[in-house]
VOKOL-992606 format. One record per atom (N, C-alpha, C): x, y, z; residue in one letter. Coordinates in steps of 0.1 Angstrom, whole numbers, plus 5000, padded with zeros to 4 digits. Last residue first. Example, Ala and Ser with C-alpha at 12.3 -4.5 7.8 and 13.67 -1.06 7.14 Angstrom:
REM VOKOL-992606
512849785071S513749895071S512950005079S513249435078A512349555078A513249675078A
This chain:
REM VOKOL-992606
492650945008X491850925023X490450895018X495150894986X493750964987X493350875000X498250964979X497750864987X496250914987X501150954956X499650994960X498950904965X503951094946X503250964946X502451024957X505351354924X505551264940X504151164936X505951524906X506251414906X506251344920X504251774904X504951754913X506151604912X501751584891X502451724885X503951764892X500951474914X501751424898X502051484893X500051654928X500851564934X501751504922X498051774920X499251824923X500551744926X495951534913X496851624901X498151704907X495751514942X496251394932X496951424925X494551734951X495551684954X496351564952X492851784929X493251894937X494551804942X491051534921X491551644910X491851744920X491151384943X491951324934X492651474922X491251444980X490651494966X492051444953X492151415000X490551354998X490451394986X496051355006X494751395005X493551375000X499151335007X498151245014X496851375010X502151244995X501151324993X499751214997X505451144993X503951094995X503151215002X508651164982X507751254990X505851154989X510551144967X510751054981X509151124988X510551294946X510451204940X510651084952X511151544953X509751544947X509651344951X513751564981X513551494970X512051434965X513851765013X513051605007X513151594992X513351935025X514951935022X514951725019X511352125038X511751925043X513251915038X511452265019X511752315032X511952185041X510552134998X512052234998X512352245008X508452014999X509451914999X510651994999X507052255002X506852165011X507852085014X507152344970X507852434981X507852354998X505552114961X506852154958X507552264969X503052194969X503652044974X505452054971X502852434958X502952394976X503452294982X502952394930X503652464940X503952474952X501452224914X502052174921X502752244932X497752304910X499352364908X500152254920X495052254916X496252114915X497552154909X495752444943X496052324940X495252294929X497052764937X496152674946X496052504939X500052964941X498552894937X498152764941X502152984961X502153114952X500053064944X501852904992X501852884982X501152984973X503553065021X502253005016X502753005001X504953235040X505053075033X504352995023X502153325061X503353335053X504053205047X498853285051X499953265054X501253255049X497253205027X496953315034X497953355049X497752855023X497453015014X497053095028X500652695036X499352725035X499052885030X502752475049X502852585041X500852575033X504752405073X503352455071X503152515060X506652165090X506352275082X504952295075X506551935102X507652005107X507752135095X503951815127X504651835112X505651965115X502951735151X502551645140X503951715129X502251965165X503651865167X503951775156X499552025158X501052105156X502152065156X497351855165X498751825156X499351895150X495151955180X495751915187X497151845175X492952055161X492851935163X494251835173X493652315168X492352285172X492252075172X496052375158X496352365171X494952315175X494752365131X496652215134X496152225149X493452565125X493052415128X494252315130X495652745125X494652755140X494152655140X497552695107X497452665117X496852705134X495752715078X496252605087X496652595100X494152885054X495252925068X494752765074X494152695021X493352785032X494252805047X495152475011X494652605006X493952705011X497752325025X496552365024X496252505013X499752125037X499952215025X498452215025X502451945066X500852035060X500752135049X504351745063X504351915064X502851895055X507451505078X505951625076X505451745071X509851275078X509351415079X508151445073X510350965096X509551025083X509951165087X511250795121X512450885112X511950985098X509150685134X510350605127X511650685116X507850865143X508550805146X509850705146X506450935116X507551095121X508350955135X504650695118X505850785102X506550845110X503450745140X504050645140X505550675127X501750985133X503050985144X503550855144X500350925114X501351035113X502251015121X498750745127X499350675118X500650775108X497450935139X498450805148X499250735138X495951015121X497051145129X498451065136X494350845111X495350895102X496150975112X492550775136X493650665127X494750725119X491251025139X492450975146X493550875142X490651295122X490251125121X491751105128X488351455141X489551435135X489551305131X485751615153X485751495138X486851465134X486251775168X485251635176X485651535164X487751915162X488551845168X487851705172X486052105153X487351975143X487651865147X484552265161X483952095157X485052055151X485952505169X485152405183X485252305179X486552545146X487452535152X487252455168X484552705132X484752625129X485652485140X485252955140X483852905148X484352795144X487853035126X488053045143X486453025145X487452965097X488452965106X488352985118X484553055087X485452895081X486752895089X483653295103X482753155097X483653035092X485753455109X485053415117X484553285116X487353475085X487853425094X487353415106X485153565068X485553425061X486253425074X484053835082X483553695078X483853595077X486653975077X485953915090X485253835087X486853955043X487953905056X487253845071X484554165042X484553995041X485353935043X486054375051X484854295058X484454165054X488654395036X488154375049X487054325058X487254465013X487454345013X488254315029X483654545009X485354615008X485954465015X481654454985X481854485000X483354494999X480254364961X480154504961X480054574979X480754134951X479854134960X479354254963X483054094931X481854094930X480554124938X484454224958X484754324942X483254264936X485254024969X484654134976X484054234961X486253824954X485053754960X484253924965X488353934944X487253884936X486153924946X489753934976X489554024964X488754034955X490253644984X488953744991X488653904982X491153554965X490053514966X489453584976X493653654969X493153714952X491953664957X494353624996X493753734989X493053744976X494853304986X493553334997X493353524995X497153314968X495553304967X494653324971X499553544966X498653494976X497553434971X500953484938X501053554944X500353514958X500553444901X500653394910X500953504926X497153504885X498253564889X498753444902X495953274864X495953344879X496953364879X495353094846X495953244842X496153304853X494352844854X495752844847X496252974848X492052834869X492352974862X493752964864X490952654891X490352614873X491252734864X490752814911X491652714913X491552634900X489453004908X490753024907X491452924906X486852864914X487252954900X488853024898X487352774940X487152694928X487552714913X487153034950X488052924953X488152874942X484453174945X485753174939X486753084938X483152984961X482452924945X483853034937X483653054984X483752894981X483852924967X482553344982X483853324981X484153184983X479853274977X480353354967X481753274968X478853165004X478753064991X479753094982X480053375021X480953275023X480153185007X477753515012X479253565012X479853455014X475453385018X475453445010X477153455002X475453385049X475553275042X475853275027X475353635061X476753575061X476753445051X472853615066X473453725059X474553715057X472953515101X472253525089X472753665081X474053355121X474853425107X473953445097X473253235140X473753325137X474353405130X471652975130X471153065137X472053195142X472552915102X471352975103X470352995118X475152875115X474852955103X473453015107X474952655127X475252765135X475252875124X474052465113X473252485120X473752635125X476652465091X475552515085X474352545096X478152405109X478452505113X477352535097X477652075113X477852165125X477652335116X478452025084X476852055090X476852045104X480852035085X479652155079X478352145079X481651835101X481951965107X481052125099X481151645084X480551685102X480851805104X482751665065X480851705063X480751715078X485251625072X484551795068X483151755067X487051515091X485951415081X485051595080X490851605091X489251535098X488551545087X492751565072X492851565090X491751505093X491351585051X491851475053X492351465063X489251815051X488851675049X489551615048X491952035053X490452005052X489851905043X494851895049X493951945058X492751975058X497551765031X496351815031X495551805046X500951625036X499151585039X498451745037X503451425026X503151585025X501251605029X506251285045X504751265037X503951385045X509551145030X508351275039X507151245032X510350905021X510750985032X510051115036X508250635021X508950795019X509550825025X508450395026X508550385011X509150535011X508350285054X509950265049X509550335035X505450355058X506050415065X507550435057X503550345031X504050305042X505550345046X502450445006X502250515025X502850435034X501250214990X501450314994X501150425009X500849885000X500050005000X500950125000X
């Protein structure tokens, strides 16, 4: 099976939905939606359904993506882009952050620290800020670099650009081609992964 422990030497994991199990957690925070956030539901659809649209746009400037997406996202909406800042880091980063931890998938985190046991290296690569959910689900320890959009370090574009996975294995000081890539999505972090020339684990 791919993924085993002696095959890499670092293994590069994804974070929403492959730390933890994301429908629990969004349908936790769709109930908390429609009893506090009304009018917020709206803005967060837009800026998801950017995401996506950048993450399909070969042409994107490279640079921050989590800005260029809160930029769009404000520009279409006709809100300055600070306030939909607060939003998106109320509603998808710090409420969020109660139910992660209820839904981590533990098998995979134990099965992190067994890797990093035996001598593996780590590092979280997201498309979205990472480490307030690393400390929510308790595995900061877990990895020895972070590289996530909206954060420093962060990847110039969004997946299934290879960039992140590639600036991941730079900072590990890991060879593309020793590296395993763990995440829930085949066309995001599969394609990055191959693109990248590293080998690919889906959850």
């Amino acid at each position: 099976m791919p993924g085993a422990s002696g095959s890499y030497a670092a293994w590069l994991v994804d974070l929403d939905g492959t730390l933890y199990w994301a429908p629990g957690v969004k349908l936790a925070m769709a109930a908390e939606l429609a009893l506090f956030g009304l009018g917020k539901t709206g803005r967060l659809r837009h800026f998801r359904e950017q995401h996506e649209l950048i993450r399909k746009d070969a042409s994107a400037a490279s640079g921050d993506p989590f800005n260029l997406q809160l930029e769009r996202t404000a520009s279409q909406l006709g809100i300055s882009t600070p306030e939909l800042e607060r939003d998106v880091r109320a509603w998808m980063i710090e409420r969020p952050k109660r139910y992660i931890g209820w839904f981590r998938r533990k098998s995979l985190l134990e099965e992190i620290r067994r890797f990093r046991a035996d001598g593996g290296r780590t590092a979280v690569v997201s498309d979205y800020p990472a480490r307030d959910k690393l400390t929510a689900l308790g595995a900061t320890e877990l990895f020895d670099a972070v590289v996530a959009s909206g954060e420093p370090e962060g990847p110039g574009r969004l997946k299934p650009d290879p960039d992140g996975y590639l600036r991941a294995a730079r900072a590990l000081a890991v060879a593309p081609e020793r590296c395993l890539v763990i995440g829930d999505r085949d066309d995001a972090d599969g394609a990055a992964a191959r693109a990248a020339g590293m080998a690919f684990r889906r959850i």
